[in-house]
N, C-alpha and C positions, 0 to 999 in steps of 0.2 A: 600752685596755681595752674589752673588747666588750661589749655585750645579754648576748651567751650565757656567756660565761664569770663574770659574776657573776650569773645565773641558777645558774649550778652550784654554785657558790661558796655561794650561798641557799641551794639547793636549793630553788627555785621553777621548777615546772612548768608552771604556767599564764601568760598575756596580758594578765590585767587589769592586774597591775601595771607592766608594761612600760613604760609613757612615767613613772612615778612612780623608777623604776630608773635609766632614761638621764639623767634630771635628777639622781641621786646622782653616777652617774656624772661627770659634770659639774663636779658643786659639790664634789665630792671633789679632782679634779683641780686645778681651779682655787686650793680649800685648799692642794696641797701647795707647789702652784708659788709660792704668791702668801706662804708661810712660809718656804721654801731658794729659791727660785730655780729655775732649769732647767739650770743650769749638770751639775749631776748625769744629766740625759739621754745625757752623752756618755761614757757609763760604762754600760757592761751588768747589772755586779754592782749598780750603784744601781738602775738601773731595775726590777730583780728585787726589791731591796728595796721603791720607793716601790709597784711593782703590790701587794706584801700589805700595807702601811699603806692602800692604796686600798681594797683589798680590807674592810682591818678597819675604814675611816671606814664605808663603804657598811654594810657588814653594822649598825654599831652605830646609824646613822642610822635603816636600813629595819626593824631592830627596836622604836625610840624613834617611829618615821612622822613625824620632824622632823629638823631641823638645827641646833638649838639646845642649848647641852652647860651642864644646869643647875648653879649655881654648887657647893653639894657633890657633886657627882663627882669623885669620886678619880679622879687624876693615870694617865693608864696610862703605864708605864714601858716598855713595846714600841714604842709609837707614840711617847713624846719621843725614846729613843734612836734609831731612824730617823730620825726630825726631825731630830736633832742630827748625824749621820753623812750626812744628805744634802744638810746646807745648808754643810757641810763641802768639799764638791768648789768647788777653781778651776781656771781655765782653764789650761792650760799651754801 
């Protein structure tokens, strides 16, 4: 996942936030892998899935300016069911 493509995704135009972004970027990733695995990489359809769970941690993060998900927050049900469909894939 790129700089620009969750710029668009934002719809942030400007720089300043740029290096506060690439660390979402990051820490989003790192989240999905480090809850399914990577095992789902070798699948196209997955991959497509896990970029909009990426997509929807960043954006809710860069909304919140943290990464901490306080304890009443409701569950979202888009993001467990990808969870759950992408820690699903094994090797064959």
């Amino acid at each position: 996942m790129t700089l620009a493509e969750v710029k668009i995704y934002l719809r942030v135009d400007y720089t300043e936030d740029d290096d506060y972004i690439n660390s979402l970027i990051e820490v989003s990733q790192i989240y999905i892998d480090s809850m399914v695995g990577e095992v789902y990489k070798t699948d196209t359809k997955a991959v497509k899935l896990s970029e909009l769970l990426q997509k929807k941690l960043i954006s809710d993060m860069y909304e919140s300016r943290g990464t901490e998900v306080v304890s009443n927050t409701k569950q979202d049900r888009i993001v467990n069911s990808i969870l759950d469909k992408l820690s699903n894939y094994i090797i064959e």
